[in-house]
DRENPA-981028 format. One record per residue: residue number from 1; chain; x, y, z of N, C-alpha, C in turn. Coordinates in nm, 4 decimals. Example, Ala and Ser with C-alpha at 12.3 -4.5 7.8 and 13.67 -1.06 7.14 Angstrom:
DRENPA-981028
seq/mol/n.east/n.north/n.up/ca.east/ca.north/ca.up/c.east/c.north/c.up
1/A/1.3190/-0.5690/0.7800/1.2300/-0.4500/0.7800/1.3200/-0.3300/0.7800 $
2/A/1.2850/-0.2250/0.7080/1.3670/-0.1060/0.7140/1.2900/0.0030/0.7870 $
END
This chain:
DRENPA-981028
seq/mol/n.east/n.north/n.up/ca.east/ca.north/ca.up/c.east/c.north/c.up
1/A/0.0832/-0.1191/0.0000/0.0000/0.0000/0.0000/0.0869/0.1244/0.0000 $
2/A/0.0455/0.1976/-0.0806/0.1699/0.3301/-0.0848/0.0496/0.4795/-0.0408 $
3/A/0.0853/0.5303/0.0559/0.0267/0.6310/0.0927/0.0582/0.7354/-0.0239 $
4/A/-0.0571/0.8088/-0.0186/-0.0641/0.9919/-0.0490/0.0240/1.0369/-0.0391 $
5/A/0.1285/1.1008/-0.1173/0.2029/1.2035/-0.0187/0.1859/1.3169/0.0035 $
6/A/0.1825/1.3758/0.1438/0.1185/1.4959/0.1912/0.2097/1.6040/0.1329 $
7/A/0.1612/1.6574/0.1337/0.1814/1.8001/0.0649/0.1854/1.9077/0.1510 $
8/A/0.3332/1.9994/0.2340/0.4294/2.0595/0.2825/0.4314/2.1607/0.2578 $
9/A/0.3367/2.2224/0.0795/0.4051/2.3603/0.0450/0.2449/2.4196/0.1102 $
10/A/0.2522/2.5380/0.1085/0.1172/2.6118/0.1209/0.0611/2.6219/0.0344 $
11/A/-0.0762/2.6431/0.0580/-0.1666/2.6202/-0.0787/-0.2076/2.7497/-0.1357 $
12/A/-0.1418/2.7928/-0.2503/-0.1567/2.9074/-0.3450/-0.2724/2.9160/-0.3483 $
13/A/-0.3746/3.1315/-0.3569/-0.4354/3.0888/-0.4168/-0.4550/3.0927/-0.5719 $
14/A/-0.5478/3.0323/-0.6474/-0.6064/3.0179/-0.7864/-0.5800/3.0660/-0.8615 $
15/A/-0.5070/3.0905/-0.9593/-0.4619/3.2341/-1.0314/-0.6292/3.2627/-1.1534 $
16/A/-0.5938/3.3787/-1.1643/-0.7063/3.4239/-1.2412/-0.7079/3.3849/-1.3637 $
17/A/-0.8313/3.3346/-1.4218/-0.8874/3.2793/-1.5215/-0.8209/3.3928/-1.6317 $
18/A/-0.8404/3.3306/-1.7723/-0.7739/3.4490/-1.8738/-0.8799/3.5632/-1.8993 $
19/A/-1.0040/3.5644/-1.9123/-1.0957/3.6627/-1.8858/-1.0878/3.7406/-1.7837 $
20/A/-1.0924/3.7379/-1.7009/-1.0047/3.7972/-1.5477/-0.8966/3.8689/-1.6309 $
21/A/-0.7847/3.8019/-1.6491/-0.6829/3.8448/-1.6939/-0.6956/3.9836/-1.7453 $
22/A/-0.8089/3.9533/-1.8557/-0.8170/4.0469/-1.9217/-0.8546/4.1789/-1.8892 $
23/A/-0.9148/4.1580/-1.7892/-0.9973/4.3194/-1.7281/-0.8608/4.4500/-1.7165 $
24/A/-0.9288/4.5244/-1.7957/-0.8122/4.6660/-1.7541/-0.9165/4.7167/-1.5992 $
25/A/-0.7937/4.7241/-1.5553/-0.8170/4.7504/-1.3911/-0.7986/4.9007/-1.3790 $
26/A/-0.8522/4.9575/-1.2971/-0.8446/5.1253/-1.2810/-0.8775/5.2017/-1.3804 $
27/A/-0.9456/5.1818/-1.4844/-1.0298/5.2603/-1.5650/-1.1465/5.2593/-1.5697 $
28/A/-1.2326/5.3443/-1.5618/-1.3791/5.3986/-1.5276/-1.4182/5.3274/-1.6971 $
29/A/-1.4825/5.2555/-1.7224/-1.5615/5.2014/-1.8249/-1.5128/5.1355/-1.9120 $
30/A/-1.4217/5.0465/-1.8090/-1.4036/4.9026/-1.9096/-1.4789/4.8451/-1.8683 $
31/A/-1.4417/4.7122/-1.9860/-1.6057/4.6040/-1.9576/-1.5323/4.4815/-1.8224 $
32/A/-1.5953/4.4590/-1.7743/-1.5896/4.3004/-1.6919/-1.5686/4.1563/-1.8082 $
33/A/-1.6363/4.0914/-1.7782/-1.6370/4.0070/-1.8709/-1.7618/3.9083/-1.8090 $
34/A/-1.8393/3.7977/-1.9450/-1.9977/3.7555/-1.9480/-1.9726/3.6176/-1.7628 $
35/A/-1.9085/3.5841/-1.7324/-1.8791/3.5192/-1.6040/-1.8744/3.5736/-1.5053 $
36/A/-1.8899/3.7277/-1.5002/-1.9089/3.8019/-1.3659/-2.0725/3.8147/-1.3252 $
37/A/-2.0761/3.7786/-1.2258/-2.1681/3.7498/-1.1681/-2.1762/3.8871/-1.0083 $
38/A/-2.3045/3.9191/-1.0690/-2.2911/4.0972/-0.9850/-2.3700/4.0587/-0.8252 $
39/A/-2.2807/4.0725/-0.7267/-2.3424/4.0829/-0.5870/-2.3951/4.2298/-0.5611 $
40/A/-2.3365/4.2740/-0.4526/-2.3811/4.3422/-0.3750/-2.3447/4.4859/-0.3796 $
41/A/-2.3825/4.6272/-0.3845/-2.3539/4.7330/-0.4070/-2.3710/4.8375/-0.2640 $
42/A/-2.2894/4.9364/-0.2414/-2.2826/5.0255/-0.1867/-2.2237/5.1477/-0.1810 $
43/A/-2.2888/5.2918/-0.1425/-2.2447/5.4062/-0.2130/-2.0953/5.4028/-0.0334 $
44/A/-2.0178/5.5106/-0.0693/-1.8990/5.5688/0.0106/-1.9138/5.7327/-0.0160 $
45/A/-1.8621/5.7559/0.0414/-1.8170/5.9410/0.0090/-1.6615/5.9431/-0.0044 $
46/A/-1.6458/5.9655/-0.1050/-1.4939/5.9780/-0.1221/-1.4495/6.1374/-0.1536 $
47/A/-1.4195/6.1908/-0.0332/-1.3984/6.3735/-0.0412/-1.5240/6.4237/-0.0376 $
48/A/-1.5889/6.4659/-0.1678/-1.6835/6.5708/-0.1855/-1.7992/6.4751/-0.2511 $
49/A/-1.7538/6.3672/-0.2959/-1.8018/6.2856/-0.3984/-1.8276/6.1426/-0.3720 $
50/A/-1.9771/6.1670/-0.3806/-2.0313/6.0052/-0.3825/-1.9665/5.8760/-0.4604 $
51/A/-1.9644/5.7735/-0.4961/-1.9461/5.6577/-0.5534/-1.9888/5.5624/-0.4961 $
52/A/-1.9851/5.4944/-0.6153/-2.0854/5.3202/-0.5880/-1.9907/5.2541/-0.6205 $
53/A/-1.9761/5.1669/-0.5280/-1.9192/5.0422/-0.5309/-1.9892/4.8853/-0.5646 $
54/A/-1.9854/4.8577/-0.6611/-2.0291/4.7096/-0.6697/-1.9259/4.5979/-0.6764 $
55/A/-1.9862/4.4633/-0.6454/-1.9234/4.3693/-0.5736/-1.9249/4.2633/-0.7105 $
56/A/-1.8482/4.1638/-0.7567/-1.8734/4.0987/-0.8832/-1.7657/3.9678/-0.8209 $
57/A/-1.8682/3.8238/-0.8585/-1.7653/3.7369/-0.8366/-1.7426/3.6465/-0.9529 $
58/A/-1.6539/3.5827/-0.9771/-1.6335/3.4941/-1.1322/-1.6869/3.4001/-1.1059 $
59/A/-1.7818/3.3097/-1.1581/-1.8066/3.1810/-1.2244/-1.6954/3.0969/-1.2112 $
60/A/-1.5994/3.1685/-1.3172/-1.4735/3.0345/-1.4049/-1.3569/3.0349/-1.2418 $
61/A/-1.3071/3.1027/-1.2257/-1.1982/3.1185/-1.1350/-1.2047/3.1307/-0.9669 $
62/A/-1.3404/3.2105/-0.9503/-1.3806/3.2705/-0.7901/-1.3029/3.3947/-0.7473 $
63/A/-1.2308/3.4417/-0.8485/-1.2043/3.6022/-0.8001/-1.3322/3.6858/-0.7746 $
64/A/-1.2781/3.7424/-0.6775/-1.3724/3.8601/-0.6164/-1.3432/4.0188/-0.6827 $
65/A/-1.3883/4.0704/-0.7410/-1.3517/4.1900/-0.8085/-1.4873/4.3228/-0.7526 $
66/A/-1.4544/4.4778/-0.7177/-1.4854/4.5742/-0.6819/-1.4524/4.6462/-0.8356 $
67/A/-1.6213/4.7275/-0.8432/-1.6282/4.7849/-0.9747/-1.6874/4.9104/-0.8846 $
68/A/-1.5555/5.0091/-0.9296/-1.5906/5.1869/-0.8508/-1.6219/5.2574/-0.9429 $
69/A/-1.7649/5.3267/-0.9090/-1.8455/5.3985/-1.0397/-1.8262/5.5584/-0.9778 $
70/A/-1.6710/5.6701/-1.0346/-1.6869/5.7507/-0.9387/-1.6873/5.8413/-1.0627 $
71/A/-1.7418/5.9327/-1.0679/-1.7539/6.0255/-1.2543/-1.6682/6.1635/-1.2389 $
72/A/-1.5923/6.1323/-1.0966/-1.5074/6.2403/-1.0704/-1.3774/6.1758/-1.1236 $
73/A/-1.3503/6.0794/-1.1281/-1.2113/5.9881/-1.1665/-1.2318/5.8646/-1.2093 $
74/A/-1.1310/5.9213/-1.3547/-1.1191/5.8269/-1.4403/-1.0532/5.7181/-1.4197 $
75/A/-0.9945/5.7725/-1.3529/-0.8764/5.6124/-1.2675/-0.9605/5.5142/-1.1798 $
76/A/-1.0928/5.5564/-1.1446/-1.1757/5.4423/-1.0663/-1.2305/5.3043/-1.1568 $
77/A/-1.2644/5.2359/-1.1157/-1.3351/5.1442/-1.2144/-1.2616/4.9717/-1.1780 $
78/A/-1.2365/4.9003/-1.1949/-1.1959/4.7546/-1.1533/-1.0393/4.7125/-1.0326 $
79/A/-1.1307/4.6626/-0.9955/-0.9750/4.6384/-0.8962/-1.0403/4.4727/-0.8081 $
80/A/-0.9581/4.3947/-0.7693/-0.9711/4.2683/-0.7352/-1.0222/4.3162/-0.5791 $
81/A/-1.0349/4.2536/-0.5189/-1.1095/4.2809/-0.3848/-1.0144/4.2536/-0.2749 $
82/A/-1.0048/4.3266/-0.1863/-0.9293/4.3113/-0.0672/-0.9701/4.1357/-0.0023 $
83/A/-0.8780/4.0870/0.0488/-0.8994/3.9363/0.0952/-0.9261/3.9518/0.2358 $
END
């Protein structure tokens, strides 16, 4: 009988699917991609200025991704989610 052998290294997580991949991150109106699957939304005040935050999780991979809708900055828009 030959045992399993256990496994010592830590367990990485998942790397992102190539759709994932693809998302341009920090730009206000790129697209996601058809496997995001939209949770949960909430506004913040950032300075003077409202924004919505929505919550999006993948299908293919299980990344968690934050989509910032702020029309003051163009630099808002996709970013992976704090763990």
């Amino acid at each position: 009988m030959n045992a399993a052998p256990e496994s010592t290294a830590p367990t990485e997580p998942s790397p992102l699917c190539e759709p994932c991949q693809g998302i341009q991150r920090n730009w206000r109106g790129a697209p996601g991609h058809p496997e995001l699957q939209q949770g949960n939304h909430r506004k913040e005040l950032r300075g003077e200025v409202q924004v919505t935050i929505t919550g999006y999780f993948c299908d293919r991979c299980g990344a968690h991704w934050h989509y910032t809708n702020n029309k003051a900055d163009q630099r808002s828009g996709w970013s992976l989610a704090p763990k």
